[in-house]
C-alpha positions as CSV (number, residue, x, y, z in Angstrom):
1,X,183.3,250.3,122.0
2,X,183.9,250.9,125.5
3,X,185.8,248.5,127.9
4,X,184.4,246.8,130.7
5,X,184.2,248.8,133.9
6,X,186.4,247.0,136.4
7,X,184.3,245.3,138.9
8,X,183.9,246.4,143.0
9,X,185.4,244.2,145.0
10,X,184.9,243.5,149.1
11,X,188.6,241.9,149.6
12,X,187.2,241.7,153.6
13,X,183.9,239.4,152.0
14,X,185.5,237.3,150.1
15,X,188.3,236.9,152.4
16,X,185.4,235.1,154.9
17,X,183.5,233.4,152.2
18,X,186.9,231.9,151.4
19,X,187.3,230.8,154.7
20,X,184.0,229.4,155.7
21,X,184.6,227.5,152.3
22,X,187.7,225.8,153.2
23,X,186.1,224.8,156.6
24,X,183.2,223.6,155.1
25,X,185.1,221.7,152.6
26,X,187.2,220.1,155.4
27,X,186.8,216.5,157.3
28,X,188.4,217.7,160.3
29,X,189.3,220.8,162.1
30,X,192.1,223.4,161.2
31,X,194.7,225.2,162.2
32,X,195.5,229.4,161.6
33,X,198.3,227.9,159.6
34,X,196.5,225.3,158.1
35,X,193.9,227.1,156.9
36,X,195.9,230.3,155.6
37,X,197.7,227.6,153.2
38,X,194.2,226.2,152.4
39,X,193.3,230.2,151.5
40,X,196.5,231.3,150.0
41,X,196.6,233.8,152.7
42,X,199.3,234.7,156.1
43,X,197.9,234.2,158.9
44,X,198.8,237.7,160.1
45,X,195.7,238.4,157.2
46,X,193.5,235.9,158.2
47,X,193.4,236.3,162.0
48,X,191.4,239.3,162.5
49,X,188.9,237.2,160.3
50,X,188.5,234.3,161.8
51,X,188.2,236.1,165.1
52,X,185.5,237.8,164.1
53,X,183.8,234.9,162.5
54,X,183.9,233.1,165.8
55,X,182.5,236.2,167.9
56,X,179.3,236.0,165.3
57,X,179.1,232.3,166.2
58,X,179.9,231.2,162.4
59,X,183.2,229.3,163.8
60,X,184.5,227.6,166.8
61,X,188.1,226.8,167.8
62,X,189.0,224.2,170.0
63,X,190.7,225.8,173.0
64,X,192.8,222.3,173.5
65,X,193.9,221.8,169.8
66,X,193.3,225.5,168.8
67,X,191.9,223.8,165.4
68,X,188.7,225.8,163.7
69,X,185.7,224.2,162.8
70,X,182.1,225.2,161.4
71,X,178.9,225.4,163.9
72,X,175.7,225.0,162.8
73,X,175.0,228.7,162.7
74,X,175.0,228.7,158.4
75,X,172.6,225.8,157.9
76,X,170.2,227.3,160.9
77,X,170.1,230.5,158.8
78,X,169.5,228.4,155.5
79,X,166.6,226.5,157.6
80,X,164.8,230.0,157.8
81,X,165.1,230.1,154.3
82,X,161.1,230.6,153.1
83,X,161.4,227.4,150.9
84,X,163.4,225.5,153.1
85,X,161.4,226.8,156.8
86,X,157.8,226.0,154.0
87,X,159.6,222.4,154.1
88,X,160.2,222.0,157.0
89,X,156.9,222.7,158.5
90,X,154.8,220.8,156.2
91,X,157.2,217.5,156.4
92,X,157.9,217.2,160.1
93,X,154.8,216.5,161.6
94,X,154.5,213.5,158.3
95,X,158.0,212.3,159.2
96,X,157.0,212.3,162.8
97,X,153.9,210.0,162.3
98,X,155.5,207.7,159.8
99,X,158.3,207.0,162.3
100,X,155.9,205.7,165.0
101,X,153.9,203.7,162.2
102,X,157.3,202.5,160.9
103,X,159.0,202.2,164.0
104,X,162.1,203.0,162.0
105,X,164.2,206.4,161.8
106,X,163.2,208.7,158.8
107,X,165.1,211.5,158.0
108,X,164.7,214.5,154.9
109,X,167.9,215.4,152.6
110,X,168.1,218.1,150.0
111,X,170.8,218.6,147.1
112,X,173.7,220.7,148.1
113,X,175.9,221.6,144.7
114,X,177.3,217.8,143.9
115,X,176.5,216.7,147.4
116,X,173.2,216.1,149.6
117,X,172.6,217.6,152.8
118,X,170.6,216.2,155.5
119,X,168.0,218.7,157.2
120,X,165.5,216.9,159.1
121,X,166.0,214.0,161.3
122,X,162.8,211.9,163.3
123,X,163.7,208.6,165.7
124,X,160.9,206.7,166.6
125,X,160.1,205.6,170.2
126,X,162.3,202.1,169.8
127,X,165.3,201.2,171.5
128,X,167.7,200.7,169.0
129,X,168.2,202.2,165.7
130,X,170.4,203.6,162.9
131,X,170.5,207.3,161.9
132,X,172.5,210.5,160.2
133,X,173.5,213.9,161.9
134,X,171.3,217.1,161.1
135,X,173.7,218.8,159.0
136,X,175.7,216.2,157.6
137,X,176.6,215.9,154.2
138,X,177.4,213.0,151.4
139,X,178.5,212.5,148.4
140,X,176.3,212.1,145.4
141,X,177.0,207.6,145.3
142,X,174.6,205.2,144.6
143,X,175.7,203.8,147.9
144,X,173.0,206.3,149.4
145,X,169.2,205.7,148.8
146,X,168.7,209.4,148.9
147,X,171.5,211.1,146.5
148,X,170.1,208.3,143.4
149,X,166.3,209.8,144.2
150,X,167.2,213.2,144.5
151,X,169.1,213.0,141.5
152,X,166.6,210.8,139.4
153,X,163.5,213.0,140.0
154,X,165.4,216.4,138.4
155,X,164.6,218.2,135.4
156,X,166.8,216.8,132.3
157,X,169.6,219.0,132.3
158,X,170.6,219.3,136.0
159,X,169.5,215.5,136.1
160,X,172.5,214.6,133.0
161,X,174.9,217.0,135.7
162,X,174.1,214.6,138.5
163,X,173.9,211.3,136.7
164,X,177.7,212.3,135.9
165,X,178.8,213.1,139.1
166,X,177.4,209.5,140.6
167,X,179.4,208.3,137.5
168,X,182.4,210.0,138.3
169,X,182.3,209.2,142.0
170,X,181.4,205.5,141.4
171,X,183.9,205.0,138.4
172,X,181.0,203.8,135.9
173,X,179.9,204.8,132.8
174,X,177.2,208.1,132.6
175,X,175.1,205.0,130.7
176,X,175.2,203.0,133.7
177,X,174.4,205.8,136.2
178,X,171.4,207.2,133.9
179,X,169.9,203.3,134.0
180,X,170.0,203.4,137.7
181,X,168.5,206.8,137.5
182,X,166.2,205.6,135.1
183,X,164.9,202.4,137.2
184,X,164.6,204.5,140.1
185,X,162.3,207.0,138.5
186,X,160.4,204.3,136.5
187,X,159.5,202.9,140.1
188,X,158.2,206.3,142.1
189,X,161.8,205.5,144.3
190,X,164.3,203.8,145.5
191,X,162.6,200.4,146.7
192,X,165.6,197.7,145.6
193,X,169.0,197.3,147.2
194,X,170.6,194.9,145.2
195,X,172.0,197.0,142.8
196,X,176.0,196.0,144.3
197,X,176.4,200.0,145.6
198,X,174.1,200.3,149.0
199,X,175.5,201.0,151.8
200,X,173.3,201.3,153.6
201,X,169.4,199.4,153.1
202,X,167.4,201.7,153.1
203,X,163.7,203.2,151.1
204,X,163.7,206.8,149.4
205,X,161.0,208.7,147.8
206,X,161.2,212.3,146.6
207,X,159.3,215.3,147.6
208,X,158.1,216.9,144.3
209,X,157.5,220.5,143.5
210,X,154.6,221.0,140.5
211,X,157.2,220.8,137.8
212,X,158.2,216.9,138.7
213,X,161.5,218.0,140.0
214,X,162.4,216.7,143.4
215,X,163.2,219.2,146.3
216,X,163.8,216.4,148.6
217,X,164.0,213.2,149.3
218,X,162.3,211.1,152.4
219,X,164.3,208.5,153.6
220,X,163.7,205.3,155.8
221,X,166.9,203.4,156.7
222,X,165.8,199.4,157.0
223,X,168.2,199.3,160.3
224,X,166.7,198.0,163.5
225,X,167.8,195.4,166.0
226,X,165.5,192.7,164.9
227,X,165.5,191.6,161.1
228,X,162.8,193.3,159.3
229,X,160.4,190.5,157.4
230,X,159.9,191.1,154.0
231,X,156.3,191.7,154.7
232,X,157.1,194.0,156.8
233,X,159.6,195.8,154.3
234,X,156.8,196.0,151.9
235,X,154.2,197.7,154.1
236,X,157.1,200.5,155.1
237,X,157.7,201.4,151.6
238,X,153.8,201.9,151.5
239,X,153.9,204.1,154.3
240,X,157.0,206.1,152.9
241,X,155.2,206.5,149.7
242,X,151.8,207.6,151.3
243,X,153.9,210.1,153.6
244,X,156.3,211.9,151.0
245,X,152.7,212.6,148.8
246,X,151.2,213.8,152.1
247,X,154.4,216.1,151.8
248,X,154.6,216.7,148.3
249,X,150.5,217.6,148.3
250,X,151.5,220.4,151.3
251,X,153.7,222.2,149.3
252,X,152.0,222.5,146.0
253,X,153.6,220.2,144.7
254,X,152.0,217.0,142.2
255,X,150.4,214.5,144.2
């Protein structure tokens, strides 16, 4: 029996991938120092690095605090992506029309490991609003309308995965997630925010692929200046469900 052939390594790669990990992982900016701790590197090794990382664009120091942080340069290159650009282009144009009919911010988030991402962001012509950051990523809660639909509408294993991490990060039993999981699926969405964990008020549907399984999830958040009517509420969850099978029809997906 022959041993195992030692792997080839690229000390150089992984020395950036552990980099752009630590930022990416990180609230704030950081320092050289900080991050060569965060590493397990000197900072004599992880200099040469970080100055090349920020001459490709990938990472930005602030000349004042001389802290590193991450551009946007990684989730622009994920955004071209065929899946992700297919997405895009059949979703924007939907979100864009359901804003003005809604007269309500909409935005798109997709999961991201144990975490959700948003990657698509429409305001609507009004003059006062509430919205996220393109970019921006959360914590799988069920304080967010959009991590319990993306992680209701999975397939059964990754969907047990998820239902734990919401467990975990809420401190509640895997039973109790999986029932929230389970309402949310039963209704097409999230359409009910007195479940004692929204943050924010807010309507979810997913965008499904063929198989049932939820690439994304389309998200109105019920924030405006005036007080929305319950009528009113009604007829946007309508138009949220209408637009995400618009979606889910444009990318092959069940309708």
């Amino acid at each position: 029996m022959n041993p195992e052939k030692p792997q080839p390594g690229a000390p150089a790669l992984e020395k950036g991938l552990d980099l752009l990990e630590a930022l990416a992982g990180a609230a704030r900016g950081m320092s050289q120092k900080q991050l060569a701790e965060r590493v397990g590197r000197s900072v004599s090794e992880i200099f040469r690095m970080l100055v090349a990382l920020e001459r490709r664009g990938y990472v930005a120091r602030d000349p004042a605090t001389g802290e590193y942080t991450l551009t946007l340069k990684l989730f622009r290159i994920a955004s071209q992506y065929p899946p992700t650009e297919r997405l895009l282009k059949a979703a924007l144009p939907v979100m864009e029309q359901l804003a003005s009919r809604v007269r309500l911010s909409c935005h798109l988030t997709v999961l991201h490991g144990e975490q959700f991402m948003v990657i698509a962001r429409i305001e609507p012509e009004w003059l006062m609003g509430w919205s996220v950051k393109v970019g921006a990523v959360f914590p799988l809660t069920q304080q967010y309308a959009s991590a319990k639909v993306l992680a209701a509408f999975q397939l059964e294993g990754r969907r047990q995965e998820l239902a734990q991490v919401i467990a975990t990060n809420d401190r509640i039993s895997i039973k109790k997630a999986l029932t929230a999981l389970d309402r949310i699926s039963a209704e097409g969405g999230n359409f009910s925010n007195d479940d004692g964990y929204t943050r924010i008020l807010a309507y979810s549907c997913p965008i499904l692929e063929v198989s049932g399984r939820a690439v994304a999830a389309m998200t109105v958040p019920l924030v405006r200046q005036d007080q929305i009517p319950a009528a009113e509420a009604s007829a946007i969850a309508e138009e949220l469900r209408s637009a995400a099978r618009i979606v889910s029809e444009k990318i092959g997906g069940v309708s």
